[in-house]
N, C-alpha and C positions, 0 to 999 in steps of 0.2 A: 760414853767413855771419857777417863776426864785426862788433861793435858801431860797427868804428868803418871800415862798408863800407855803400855801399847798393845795390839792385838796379835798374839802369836796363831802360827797356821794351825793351831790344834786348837782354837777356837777360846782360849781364857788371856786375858790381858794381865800381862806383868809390868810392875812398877819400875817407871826408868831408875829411880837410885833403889838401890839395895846395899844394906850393910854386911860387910862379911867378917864374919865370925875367928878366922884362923888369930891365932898370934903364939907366938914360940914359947911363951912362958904358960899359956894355957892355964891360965887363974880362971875355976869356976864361976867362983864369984864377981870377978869385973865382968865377967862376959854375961852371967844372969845384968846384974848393973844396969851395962853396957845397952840391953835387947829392950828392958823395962824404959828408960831413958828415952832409946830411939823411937820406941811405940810413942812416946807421949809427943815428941815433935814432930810425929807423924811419918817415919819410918814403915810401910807396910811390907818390904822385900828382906827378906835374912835368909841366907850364904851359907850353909857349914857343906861338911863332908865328914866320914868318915874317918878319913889319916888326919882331920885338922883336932879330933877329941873335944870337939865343944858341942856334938850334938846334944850330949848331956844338957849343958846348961842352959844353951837355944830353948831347949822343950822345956825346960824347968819354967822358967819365963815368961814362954807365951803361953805355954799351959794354966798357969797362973793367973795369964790377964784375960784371959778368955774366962776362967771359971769368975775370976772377979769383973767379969760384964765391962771389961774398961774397949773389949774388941771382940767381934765375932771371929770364928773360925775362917768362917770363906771372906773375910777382910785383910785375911795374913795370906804372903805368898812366901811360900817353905822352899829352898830349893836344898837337895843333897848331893851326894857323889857318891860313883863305884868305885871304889878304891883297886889296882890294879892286882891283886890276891883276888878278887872276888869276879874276875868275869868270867871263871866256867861256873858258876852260879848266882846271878843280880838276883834273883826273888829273893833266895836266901839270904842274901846281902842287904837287899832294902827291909827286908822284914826283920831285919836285926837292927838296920837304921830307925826302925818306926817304931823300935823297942824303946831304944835309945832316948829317941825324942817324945816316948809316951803319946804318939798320933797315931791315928786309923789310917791315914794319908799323906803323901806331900806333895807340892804342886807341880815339881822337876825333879826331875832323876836323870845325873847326866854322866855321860863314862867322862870320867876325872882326868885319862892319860890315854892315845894311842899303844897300851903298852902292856902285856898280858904276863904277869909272876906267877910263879908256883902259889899253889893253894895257901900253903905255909907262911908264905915270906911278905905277912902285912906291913916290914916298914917303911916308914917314907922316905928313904933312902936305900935300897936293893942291894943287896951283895950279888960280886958276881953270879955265885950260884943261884942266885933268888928269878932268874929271866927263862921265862920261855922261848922258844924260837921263832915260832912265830903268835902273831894276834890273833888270829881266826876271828875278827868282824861280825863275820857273817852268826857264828855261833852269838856271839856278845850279844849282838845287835837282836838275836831271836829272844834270848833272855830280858831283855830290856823292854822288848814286845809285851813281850808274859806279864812283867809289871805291870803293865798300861790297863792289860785284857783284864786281868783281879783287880784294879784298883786300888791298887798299891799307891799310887799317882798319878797326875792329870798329864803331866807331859813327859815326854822324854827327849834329850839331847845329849851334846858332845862336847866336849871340853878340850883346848889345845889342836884341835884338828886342823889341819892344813888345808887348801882347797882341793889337793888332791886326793887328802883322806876323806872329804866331803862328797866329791866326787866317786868314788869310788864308793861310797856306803850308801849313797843315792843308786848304787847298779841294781841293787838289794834288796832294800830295806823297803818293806809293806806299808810301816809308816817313819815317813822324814824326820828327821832329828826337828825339833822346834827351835834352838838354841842351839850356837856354838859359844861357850864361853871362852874368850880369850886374851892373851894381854894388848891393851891399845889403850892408847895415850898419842898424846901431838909430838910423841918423837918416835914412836912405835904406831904408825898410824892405818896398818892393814889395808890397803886402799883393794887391792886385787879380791884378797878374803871377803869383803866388805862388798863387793861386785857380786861374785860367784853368790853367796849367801841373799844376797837381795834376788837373785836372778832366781834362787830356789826357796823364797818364800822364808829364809831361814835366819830369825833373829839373832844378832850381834851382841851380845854382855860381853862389855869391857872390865877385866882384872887389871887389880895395879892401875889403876885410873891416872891415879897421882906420880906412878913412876915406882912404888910400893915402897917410900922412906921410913925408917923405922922396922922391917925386915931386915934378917940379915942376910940377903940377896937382894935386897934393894937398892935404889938411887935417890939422890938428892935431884939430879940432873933438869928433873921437868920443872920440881916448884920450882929451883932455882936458877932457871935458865932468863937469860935476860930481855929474850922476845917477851915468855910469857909473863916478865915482871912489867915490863913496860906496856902489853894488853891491860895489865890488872890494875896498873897506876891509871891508866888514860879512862879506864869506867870506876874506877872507887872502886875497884870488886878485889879479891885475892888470887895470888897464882893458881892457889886449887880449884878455884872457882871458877877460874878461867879455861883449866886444864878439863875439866868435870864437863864445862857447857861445850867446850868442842864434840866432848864425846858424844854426846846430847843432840847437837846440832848434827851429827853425823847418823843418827838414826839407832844409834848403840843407847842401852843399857846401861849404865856403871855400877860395879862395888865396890862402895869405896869401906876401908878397913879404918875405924878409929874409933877408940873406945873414950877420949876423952869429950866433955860437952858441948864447949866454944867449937873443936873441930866438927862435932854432931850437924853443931848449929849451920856452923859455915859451911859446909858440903850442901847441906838442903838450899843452901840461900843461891845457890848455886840455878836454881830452876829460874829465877829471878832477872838472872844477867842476860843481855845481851848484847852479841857478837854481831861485830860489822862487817862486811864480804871484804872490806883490805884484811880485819881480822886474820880471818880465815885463808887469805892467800899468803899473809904472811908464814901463819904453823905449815900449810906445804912446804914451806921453805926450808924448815927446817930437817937437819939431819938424822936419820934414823938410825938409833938403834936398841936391840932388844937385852931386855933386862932379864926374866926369867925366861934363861939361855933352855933349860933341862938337861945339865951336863951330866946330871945324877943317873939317866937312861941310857947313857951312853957307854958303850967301851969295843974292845976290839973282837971281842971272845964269845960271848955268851948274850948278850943284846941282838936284838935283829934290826939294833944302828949301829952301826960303827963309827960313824961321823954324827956332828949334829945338824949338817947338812940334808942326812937322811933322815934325820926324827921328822926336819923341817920341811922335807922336799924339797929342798934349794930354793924356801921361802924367807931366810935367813942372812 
């Protein structure tokens, strides 16, 4: 296995950085670019989903580099999402994802949201009426199975789950989620999630690595926070690079989002750096708080949160 791979419980090793695909203006063509680009500096992890509308050009991409011999198949790690319309039926959903993306396969399929909408109501922002009352898990979590069994995909995981949504789908579930993907950074830094998930075998992918700037729910807050400018002065490295190897040094994954080169470059350079243990007791230091809040699942009426309290389990 090589250093900058790790082995999840379901038996295939995923690449600590991965690029992720989402951006709000969703240009097909930067994001082909964007995929072709990161293949060559040696990107093998790419991110989409669903509500993000760039499986399209993801698959355009590697499809391309694959048949131009520039990369095998089983040398890409694919992940996608269930978009919350689609959990009374994932097969149908990933078989529309594998459409999308022009593959027989992906390597993760992860449910996207604790959070279960009407059939109808695919958008990334829910109208009241768009919410079911409750998740039924148990159901999702059978469909996700069924994936696994046809071969739709190598693994299957969770996205945004709490420890006690983790807890609770481990009462269950025939096979563990392999992945929780979630937002952590050194001001968002999950330590408890982070506990619980290691205690069940179950890999950490860090979203929003950087703090997610450049989103319009994003922060500037991490790069430019003055601990981590003062880490990144004291090794010659960057704030992002500082911010990336914590996640790294923490046993997590990162996606980091940037479709520009220099930033391509500089996020990989990132494997490179190392962190000193005052480093690292310093970002404990630091104050927590969380960026993509999920205000958009919440309301008083028709959500089965009413607070974001309860999205979070009072992890928040």
């Amino acid at each position: 296995m090589r250093k900058d791979e790790v082995r999840l419980n379901c038996g295939i090793t995923i690449p600590v950085i991965g690029l992720g695909t989402y951006s709000s203006n969703n240009d097909r063509v930067a994001t082909e670019k964007a995929v072709h680009l990161a293949l060559k500096m040696g990107y093998r992890h790419f991110d989409t989903a669903k509500i993000y509308g760039s499986e399209g050009a993801v698959g355009n991409a590697l499809r391309k580099a694959i048949e131009d011999q520039i990369i095998p198949r089983e040398d890409v790690f694919l992940t996608s999402k269930l978009w919350s319309c689609d959990h009374h039926d994932p097969v149908s959903a990933l078989k529309h994802t594998l459409r999308n993306l022009g593959m027989e396969y992906i390597d993760m399929y992860l449910v996207h949201w604790p959070i279960k909408l009407k059939p109808w109501a695919c958008n990334a922002v829910p109208k009241e009426e768009d919410f079911e009352k409750q998740l039924d898990m148990e159901t999702t979590w059978e469909g996700m199975q069924k994936c696994l069994d046809r071969g739709l995909c190598r693994c299957i995981g969770v996205s945004n789950f709490s420890t006690k949504k983790i807890e609770h789908l481990l009462d269950f579930a025939s096979v563990p989620p392999a992945v929780n993907q979630v937002e952590m950074h050194p001001m968002w830094r999950q330590r408890k999630l982070r506990e619980i998930c290691g205690k069940h075998d179950i890999h950490v992918s860090g979203y929003s690595p950087l703090g997610g700037p450049g989103n319009a729910w994003g922060s500037t807050a991490v790069v430019k926070n003055p601990l981590i400018n003062s880490i990144a002065l004291k090794h010659k490295a960057t704030p992002a690079q500082v911010a990336l190897k914590w996640g790294l040094t923490r046993g997590a994954s990162v996606i980091v989002k940037s479709f520009n080169p220099d930033r391509l470059r500089e996020n990989k350079g990132s494997l490179d750096l190392k962190l000193d243990d005052e480093d690292l007791i310093e970002i404990e230091q630091l104050q927590e708080r969380k960026i993509m809040r999920g205000d958009f699942l919440v309301n008083n009426t028709t959500s089965p949160y009413k607070t974001l309290e309860e999205l979070w389990d009072y992890e928040i």
